[in-house]
N, C-alpha and C positions, 0 to 999 in steps of 0.2 A: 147450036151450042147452048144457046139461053133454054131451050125444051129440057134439057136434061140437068139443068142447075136445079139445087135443090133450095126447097125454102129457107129463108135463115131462121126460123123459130125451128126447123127442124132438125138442121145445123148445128146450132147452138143448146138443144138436148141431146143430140147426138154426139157432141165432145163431153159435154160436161160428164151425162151418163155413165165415160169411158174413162175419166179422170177417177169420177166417184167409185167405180167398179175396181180399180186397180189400188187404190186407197183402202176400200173397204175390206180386199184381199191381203193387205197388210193387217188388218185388223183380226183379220181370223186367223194369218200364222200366228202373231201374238197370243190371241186366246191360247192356241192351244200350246204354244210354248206356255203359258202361263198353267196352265192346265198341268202339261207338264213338270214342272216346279213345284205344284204344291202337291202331287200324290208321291212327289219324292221329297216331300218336305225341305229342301232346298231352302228355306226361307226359315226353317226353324221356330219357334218360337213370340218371333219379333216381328211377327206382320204387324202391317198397320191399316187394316183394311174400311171404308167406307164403305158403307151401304146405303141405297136411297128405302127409306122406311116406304112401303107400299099400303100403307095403311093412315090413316088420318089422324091428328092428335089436339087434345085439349090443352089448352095451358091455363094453368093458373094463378099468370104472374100479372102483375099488375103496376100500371107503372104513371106516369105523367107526361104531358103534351105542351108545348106554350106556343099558343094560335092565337093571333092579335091582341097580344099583349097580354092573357090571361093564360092561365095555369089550368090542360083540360085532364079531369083523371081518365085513364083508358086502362083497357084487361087485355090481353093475347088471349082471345076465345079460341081460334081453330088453326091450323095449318101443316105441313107435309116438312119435312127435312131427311138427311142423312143423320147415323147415326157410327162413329169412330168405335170400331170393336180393336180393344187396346191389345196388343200384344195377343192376335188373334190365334184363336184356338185352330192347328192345322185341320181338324176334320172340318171347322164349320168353313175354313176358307175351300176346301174341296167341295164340298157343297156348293157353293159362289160358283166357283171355276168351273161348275160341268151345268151349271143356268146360265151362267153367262154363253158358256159357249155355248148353249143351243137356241138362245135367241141367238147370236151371231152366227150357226147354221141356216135356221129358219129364214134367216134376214136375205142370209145370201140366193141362200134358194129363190125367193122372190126378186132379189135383184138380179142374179143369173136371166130370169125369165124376162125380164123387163127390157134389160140391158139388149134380149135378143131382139125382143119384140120394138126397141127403137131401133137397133140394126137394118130388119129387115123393112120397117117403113122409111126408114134413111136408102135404102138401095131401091123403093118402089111397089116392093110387094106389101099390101094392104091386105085384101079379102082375100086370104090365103091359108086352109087348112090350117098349118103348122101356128099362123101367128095367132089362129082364133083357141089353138091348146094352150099355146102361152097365157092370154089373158087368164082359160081356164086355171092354168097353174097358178099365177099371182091370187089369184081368188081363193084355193085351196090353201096357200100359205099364209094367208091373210086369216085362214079360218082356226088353221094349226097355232100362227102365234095369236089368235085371240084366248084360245084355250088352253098353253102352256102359259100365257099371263097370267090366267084367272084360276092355275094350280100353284103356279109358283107362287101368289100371292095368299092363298089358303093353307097352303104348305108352311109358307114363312111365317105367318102368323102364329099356327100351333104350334109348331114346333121352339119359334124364337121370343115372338115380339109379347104372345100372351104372359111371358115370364120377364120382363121387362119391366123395373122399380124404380119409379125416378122421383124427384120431391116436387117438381112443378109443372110435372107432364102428370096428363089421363091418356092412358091409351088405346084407342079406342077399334073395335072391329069392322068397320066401314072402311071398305077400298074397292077403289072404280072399275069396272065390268070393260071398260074400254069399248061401249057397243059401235063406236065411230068405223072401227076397226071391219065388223061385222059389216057394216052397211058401204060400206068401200070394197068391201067383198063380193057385197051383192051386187051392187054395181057392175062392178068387173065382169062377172058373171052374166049378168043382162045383155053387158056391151057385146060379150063373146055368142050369145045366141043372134045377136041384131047381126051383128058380121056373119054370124052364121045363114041368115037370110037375104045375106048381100050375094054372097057365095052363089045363093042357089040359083036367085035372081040373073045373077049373071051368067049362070050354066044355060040357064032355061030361053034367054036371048041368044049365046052363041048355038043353039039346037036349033032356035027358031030363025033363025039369018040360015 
């Protein structure tokens, strides 16, 4: 009976993963109810929509510090926020609504794959055809949201943020490539050719017995 127990770190992502999948399945009927709503404008006039600014910004406010007793003066040089689009316009919030959902597409798609591929190490099979497509998959959607990033974020710029006038912001065209994303890909990818030579390795011992 103890042969067939499973590890508890395997366990232990094996529930969680199933929690998270069924959560993040709430997430995406929402999207697209949300989706929903705002191409029937439902929402009229009176959104109140937040956006996280994907681009980086200068400030040019300046302000004071009191560090051991003394008075130090400081500036806000650099950093990132959301920005409250008041009483949002229904086109630009459809616009949101169909990026948001396709990162929450993209997302699931990779967790879909994931979610099988602990499944299937949770019941035993490891070097097995189908889970080494899986890896494959998480690696291609890994590649797909590296690059709907880095459109959305070039997209949003021209379109929005380049026209964007504020009195103590500079706003600037520099935003992050995400390459982590990339190299978590490629990994994946690597992992799925190594398995794929565990595979063979094992064929080529049960020929050989």
């Amino acid at each position: 009976m103890n042969k067939n127990k499973k590890p508890l770190s395997i366990r232990i992502i094996y529930r969680v993963t199933e929690v998270v999948f069924w959560l993040f399945l709430l997430v995406l009927v929402l999207s697209v109810g949300l989706n929903i709503a705002f191409f029937s404008e439902a929402f009229g006039d009176k959104m109140q929509l937040h956006i996280a600014l994907p681009v980086k910004v200068n400030y040019t406010e300046k302000g004071t510090m009191d560090v051991f007793g003394q008075l130090q003066e400081i500036e806000f040089v650099e950093g990132l926020g959301k920005i409250h689009l008041i009483d949002t316009n229904p086109d630009m919030a459809k616009v949101f609504g169909v990026a948001m959902l396709m990162v929450v597409i993209i997302t699931m798609y990779i967790f879909v794959n994931f979610r099988r591929f602990i499944g299937n190490v949770y019941r035993g099979y490891i070097f097995e055809p189908f889970n080494i497509q899986m890896l494959k998959n998480m690696a291609y959607g890994l590649v797909a949201f590296w690059a709907f990033d880095l459109i959305y974020k070039a997209v949003f710029y021209y379109l929005f943020v380049r026209n964007m006038k504020f009195e103590h912001l500079e706003i600037t065209g520099e935003f992050s490539s995400n390459w982590v994303l990339l190299l978590v890909a490629l990994f994946l990818w690597m992992l799925s050719h190594i398995f794929l030579m565990g595979v063979k390795l094992q064929k080529e011992q049960e020929l050989t017995v």
